[in-house]
DRENKOL-188906 format. One record per residue (C-alpha): x, y, z; residue in one letter. Coordinates in steps of 0.5 Angstrom, whole numbers, plus 500, padded with zeros to 3 digits. Example, Ala and Ser with C-alpha at 12.3 -4.5 7.8 and 13.67 -1.06 7.14 Angstrom:
2
<r <525, 491, 516>, 'A'>
<r <527, 498, 514>, 'S'>
***
This chain:
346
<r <409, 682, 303>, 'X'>
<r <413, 679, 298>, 'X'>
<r <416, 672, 300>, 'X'>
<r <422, 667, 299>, 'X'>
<r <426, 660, 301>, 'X'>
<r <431, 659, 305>, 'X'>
<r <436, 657, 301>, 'X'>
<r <437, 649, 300>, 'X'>
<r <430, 649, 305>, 'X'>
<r <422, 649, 304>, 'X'>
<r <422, 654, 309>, 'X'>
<r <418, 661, 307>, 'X'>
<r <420, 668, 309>, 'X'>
<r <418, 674, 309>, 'X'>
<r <423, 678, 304>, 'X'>
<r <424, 683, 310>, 'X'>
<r <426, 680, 316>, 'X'>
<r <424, 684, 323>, 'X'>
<r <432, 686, 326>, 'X'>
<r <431, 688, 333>, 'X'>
<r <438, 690, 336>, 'X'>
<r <434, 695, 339>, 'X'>
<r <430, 692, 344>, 'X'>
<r <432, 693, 351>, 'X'>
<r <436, 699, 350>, 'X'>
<r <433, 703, 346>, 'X'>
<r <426, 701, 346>, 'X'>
<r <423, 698, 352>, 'X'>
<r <420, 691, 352>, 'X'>
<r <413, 693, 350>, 'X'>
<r <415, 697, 345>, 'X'>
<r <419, 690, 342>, 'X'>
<r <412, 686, 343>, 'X'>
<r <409, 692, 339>, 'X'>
<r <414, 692, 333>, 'X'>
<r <413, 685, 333>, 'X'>
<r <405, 685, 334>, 'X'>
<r <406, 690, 327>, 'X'>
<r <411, 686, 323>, 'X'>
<r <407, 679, 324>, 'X'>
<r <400, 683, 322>, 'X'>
<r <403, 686, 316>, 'X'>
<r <406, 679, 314>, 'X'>
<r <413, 679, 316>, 'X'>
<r <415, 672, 319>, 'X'>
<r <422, 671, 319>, 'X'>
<r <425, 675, 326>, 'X'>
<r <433, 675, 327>, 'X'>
<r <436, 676, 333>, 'X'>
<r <443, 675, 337>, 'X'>
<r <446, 674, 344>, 'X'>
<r <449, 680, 344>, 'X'>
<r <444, 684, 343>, 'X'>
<r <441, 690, 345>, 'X'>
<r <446, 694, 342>, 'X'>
<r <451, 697, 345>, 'X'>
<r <453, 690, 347>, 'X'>
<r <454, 691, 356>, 'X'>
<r <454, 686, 362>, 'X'>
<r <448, 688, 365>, 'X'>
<r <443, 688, 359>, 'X'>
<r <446, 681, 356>, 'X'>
<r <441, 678, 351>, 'X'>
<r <435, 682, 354>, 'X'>
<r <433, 682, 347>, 'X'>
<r <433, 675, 347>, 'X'>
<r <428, 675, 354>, 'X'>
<r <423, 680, 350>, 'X'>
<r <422, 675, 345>, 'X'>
<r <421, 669, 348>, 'X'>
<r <417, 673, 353>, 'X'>
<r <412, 676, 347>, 'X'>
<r <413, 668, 344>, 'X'>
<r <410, 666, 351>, 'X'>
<r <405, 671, 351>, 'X'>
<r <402, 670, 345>, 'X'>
<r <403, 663, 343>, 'X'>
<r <406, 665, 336>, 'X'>
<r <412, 661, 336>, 'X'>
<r <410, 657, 330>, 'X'>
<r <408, 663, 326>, 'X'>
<r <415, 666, 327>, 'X'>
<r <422, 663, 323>, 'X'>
<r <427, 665, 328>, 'X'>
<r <434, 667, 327>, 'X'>
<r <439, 668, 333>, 'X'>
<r <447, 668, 333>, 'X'>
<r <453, 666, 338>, 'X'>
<r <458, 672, 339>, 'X'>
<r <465, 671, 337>, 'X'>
<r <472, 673, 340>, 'X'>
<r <471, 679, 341>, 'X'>
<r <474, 684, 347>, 'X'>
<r <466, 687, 347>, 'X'>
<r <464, 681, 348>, 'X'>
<r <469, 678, 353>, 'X'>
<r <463, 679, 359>, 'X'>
<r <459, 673, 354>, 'X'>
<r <466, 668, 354>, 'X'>
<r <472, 669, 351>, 'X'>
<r <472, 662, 348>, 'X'>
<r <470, 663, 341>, 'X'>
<r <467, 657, 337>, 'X'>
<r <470, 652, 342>, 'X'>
<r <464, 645, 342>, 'X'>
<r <463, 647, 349>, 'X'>
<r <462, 655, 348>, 'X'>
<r <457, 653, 342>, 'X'>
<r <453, 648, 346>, 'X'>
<r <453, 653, 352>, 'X'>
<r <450, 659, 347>, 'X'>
<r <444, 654, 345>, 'X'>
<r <441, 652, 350>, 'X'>
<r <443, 660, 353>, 'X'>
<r <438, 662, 348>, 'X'>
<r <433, 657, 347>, 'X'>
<r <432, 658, 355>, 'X'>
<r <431, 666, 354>, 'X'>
<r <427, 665, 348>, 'X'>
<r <422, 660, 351>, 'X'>
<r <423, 656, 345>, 'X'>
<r <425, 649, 344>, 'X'>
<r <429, 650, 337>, 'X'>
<r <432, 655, 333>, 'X'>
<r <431, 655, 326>, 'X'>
<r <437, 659, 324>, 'X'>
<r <443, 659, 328>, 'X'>
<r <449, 663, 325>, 'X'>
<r <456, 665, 327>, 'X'>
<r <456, 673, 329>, 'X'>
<r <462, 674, 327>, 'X'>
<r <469, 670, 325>, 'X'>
<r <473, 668, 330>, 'X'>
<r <480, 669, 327>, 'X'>
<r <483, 676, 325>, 'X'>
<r <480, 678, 318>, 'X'>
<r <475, 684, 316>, 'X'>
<r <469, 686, 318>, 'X'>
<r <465, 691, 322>, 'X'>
<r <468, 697, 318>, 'X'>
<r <474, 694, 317>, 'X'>
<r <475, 695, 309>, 'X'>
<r <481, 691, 307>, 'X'>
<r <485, 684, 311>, 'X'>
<r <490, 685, 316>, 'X'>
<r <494, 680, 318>, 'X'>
<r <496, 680, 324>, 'X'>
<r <502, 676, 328>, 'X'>
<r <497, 676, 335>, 'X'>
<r <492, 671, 331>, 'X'>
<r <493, 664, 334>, 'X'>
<r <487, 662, 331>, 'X'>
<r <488, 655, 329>, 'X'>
<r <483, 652, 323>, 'X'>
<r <477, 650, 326>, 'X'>
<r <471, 650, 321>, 'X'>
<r <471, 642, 322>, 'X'>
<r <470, 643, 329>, 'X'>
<r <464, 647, 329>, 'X'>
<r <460, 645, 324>, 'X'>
<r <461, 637, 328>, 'X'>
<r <458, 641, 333>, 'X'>
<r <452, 645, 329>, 'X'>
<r <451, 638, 326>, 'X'>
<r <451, 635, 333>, 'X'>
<r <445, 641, 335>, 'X'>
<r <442, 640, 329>, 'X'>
<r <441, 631, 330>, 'X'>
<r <438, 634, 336>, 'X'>
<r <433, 638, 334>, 'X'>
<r <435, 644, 337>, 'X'>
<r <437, 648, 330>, 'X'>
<r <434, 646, 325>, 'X'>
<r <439, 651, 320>, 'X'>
<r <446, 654, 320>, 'X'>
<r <448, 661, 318>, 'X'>
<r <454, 665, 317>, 'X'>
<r <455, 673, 318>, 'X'>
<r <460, 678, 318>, 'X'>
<r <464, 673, 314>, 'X'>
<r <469, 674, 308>, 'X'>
<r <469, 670, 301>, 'X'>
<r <474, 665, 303>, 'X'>
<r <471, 663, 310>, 'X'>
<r <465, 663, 306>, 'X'>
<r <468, 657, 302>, 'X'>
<r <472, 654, 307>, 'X'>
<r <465, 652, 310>, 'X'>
<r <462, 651, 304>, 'X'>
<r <468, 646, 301>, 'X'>
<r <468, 643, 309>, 'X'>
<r <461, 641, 308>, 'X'>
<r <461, 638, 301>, 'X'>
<r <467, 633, 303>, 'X'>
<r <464, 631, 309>, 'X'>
<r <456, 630, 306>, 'X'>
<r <455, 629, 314>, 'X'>
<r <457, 636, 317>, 'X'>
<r <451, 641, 315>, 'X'>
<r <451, 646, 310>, 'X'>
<r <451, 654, 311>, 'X'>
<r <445, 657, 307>, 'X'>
<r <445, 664, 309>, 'X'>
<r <450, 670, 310>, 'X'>
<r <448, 675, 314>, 'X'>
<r <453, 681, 311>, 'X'>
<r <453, 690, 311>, 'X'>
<r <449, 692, 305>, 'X'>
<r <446, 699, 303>, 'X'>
<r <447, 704, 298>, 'X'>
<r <452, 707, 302>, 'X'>
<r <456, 700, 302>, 'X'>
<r <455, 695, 297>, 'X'>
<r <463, 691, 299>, 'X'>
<r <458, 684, 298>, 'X'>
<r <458, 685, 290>, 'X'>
<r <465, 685, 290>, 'X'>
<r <466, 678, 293>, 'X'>
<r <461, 675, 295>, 'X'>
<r <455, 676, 291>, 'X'>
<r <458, 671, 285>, 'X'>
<r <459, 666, 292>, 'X'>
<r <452, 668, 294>, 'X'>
<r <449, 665, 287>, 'X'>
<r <454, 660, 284>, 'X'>
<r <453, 656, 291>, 'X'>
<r <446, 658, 293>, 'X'>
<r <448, 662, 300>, 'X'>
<r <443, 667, 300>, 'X'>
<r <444, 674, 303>, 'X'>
<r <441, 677, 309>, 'X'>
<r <442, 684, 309>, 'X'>
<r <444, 688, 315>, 'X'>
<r <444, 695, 316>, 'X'>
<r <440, 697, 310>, 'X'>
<r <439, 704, 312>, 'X'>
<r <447, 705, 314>, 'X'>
<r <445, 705, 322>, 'X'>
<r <439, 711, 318>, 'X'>
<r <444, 715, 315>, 'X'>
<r <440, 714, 309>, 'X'>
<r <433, 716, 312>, 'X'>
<r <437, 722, 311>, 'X'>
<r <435, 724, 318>, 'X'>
<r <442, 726, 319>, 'X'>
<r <444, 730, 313>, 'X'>
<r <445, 738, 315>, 'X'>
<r <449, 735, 321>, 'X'>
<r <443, 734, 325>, 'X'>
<r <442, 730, 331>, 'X'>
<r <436, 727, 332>, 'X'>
<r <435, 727, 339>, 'X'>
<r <434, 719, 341>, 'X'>
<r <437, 717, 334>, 'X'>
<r <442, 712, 334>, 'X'>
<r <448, 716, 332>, 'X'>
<r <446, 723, 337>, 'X'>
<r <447, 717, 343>, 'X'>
<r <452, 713, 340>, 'X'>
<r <457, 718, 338>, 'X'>
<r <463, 712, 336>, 'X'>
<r <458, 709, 331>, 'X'>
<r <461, 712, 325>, 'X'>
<r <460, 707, 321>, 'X'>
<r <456, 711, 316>, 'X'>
<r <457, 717, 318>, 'X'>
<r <463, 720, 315>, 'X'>
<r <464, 726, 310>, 'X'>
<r <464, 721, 304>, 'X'>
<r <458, 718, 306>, 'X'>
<r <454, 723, 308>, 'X'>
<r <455, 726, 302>, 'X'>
<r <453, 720, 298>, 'X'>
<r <447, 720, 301>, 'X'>
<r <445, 727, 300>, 'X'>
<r <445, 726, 292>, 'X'>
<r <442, 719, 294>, 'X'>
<r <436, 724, 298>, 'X'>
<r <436, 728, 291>, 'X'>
<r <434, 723, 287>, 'X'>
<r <429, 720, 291>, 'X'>
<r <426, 727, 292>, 'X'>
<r <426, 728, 283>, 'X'>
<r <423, 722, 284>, 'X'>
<r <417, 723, 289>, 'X'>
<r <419, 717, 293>, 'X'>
<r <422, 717, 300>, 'X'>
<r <429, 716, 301>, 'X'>
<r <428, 711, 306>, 'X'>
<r <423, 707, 302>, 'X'>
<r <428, 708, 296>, 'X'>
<r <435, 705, 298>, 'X'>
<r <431, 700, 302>, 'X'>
<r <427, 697, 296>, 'X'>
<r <434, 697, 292>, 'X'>
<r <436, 692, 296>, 'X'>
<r <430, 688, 297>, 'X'>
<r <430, 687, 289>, 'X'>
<r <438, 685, 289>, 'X'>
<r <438, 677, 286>, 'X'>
<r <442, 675, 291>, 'X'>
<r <438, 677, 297>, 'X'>
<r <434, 672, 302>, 'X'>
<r <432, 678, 306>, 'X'>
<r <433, 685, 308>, 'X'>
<r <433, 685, 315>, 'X'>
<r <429, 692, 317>, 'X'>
<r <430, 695, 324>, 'X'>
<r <426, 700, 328>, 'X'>
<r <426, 705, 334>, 'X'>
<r <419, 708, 333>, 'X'>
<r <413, 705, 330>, 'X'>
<r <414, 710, 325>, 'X'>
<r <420, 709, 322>, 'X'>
<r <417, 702, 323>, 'X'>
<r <411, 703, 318>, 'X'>
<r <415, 706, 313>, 'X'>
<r <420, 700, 314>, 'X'>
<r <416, 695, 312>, 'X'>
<r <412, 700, 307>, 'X'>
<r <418, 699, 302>, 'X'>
<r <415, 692, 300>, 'X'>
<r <410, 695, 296>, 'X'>
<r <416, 700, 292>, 'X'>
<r <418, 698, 285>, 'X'>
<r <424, 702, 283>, 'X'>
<r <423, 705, 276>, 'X'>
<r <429, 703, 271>, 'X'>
<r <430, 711, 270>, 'X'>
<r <431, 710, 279>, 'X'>
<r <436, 705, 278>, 'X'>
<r <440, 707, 272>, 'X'>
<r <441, 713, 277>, 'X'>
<r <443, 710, 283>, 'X'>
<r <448, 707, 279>, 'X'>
<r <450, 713, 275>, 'X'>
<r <451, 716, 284>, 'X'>
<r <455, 709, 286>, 'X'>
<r <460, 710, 280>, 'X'>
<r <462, 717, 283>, 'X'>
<r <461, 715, 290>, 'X'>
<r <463, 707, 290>, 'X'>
<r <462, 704, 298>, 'X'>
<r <463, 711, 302>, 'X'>
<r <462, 707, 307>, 'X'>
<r <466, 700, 309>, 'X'>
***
């Protein structure tokens, strides 16, 4: 396993971080405590989580995802071992069976001790905010809207007051972003420079793969300058690029042959994008899977590429990518199928 900082911290990672949106939904609770067992066994020792997962977000699994880790915590006392990253869901109509308070201090408050007591821990390391809770792009949505239905007010203040109240206490010890945009980004960043008191946003956790590299247009130059490190979610473009679907096929038990709504990454422009992709890898003797996830693991601005999994594997695959250096021939290459294929999937 190969190692980084969170930004402004001394706090080590793993440069891949074990995602686990599945867990409760797709895998049961002991196929969770097994990716787990695995990850850790193979160096991995960052884990990111949320209260709205498993995905697809519902009622009646709320946070379930959170319960499996505390109880794999609970279990086999390696709490200590692990640096453990969770989120407070937005505004959202999905999402109003949380709360539809957004980022108000009460509803943070609420959310935090919700996951510290689901994870049967007693801090969370990394605290980000899932979503923006204004009107903006994200979730596939390329370009801003505006919209005249925002009643948002600007509360960026307010919610760092809060985090930093959390933080004095010891129940999170960093703060993050995700799914934000470059001007929110430096909205919180310039809040926390002016006032030295409130805490720092220190990573971003965006959409970043082969098939959608939006985050090289506006935020990677943020990202760098202002030392805000990326953690790269869907890697694999909800596993369009383990190259499963090509030949519209459909895995049975695959994300996308269960959830036909999710078509993020799935269009035409996309599937033929990673058909070249697939050629290349082929070309090369490498694995499609292995190659797109080593490209983001190697991009200067990332802090960690969070990796998913349904079975263990696509696990070991997952993690096996650590160990892929990319030639420059493959790079130059990959470059050459993203000018001719830029971002086919937002």
């Amino acid at each position: 396993m190969r190692y980084t900082t969170l930004p402004h911290t001394d706090i080590e990672v793993s440069k891949l971080c074990l995602g686990t949106m599945t867990w409760g939904k797709q895998n049961t609770k002991e196929e969770g405590h097994q990716q787990m067992d695995y990850a850790m066994d193979k160096g991995i020792n960052f884990f990111d989580t949320a209260e709205l997962y498993p995905i697809p977000a519902e009622a009646e699994r709320y946070a379930h995802t959170e319960i499996i880790i505390g109880e794999w915590f609970k279990n086999t006392g390696n709490r200590d071992k692990i640096i453990l990253a969770t989120k407070i869901a937005g505004k959202a109509p999905f999402a109003n069976f949380i709360r539809t308070t957004g980022f108000r201090r009460n509803s943070i408050i609420e959310a935090v001790e919700g996951s510290l007591k689901r994870l049967q821990t007693d801090y969370i390391d990394l605290y980000q905010l899932h979503w923006p809770e204004r009107n903006t792009n994200y979730f596939g949505q390329r370009g801003y809207q505006p919209s005249i239905s925002d009643h948002w007010k600007d509360n960026f203040h307010q919610v760092l007051e809060t985090l930093g109240e959390l933080v004095n206490e010891g129940k999170i010890r960093h703060v993050g972003l995700s799914n934000e945009t470059p001007w929110g980004t430096m909205r919180y960043l310039e809040e926390s420079k002016v006032h030295s008191d409130l805490p720092r946003m220190i990573t971003i956790q965006n959409p970043y793969s082969l098939l959608n590299r939006l985050f090289e247009v506006g935020m990677s130059e943020i990202s760098m300058r202002e030392n805000i490190g990326l953690l790269a979610y869907s890697p694999l473009g909800f596993g369009v690029l383990s190259g499963k679907y090509l030949g519209d096929k459909k895995p049975k038990n695959a994300r996308l042959t269960l959830f036909e709504n999710y078509k993020r990454y799935s269009g035409k422009k996309a599937m033929k994008a990673t058909q070249k992709y697939a050629d290349l890898a082929k070309d090369h003797g490498l694995s499609l899977t292995q190659m797109a996830l080593s490209f983001v693991s190697s991009r200067p601005f990332l802090t960690s590429n969070i990796i998913g999994a349904t079975s263990m594997d696509q696990l070991r695959e997952n993690i096996g990518s650590i160990d892929v250096e990319l030639s420059g021939e493959v790079v130059r290459a990959i470059e050459q199928i993203h000018d001719k294929n830029p971002n086919p999937a937002p």
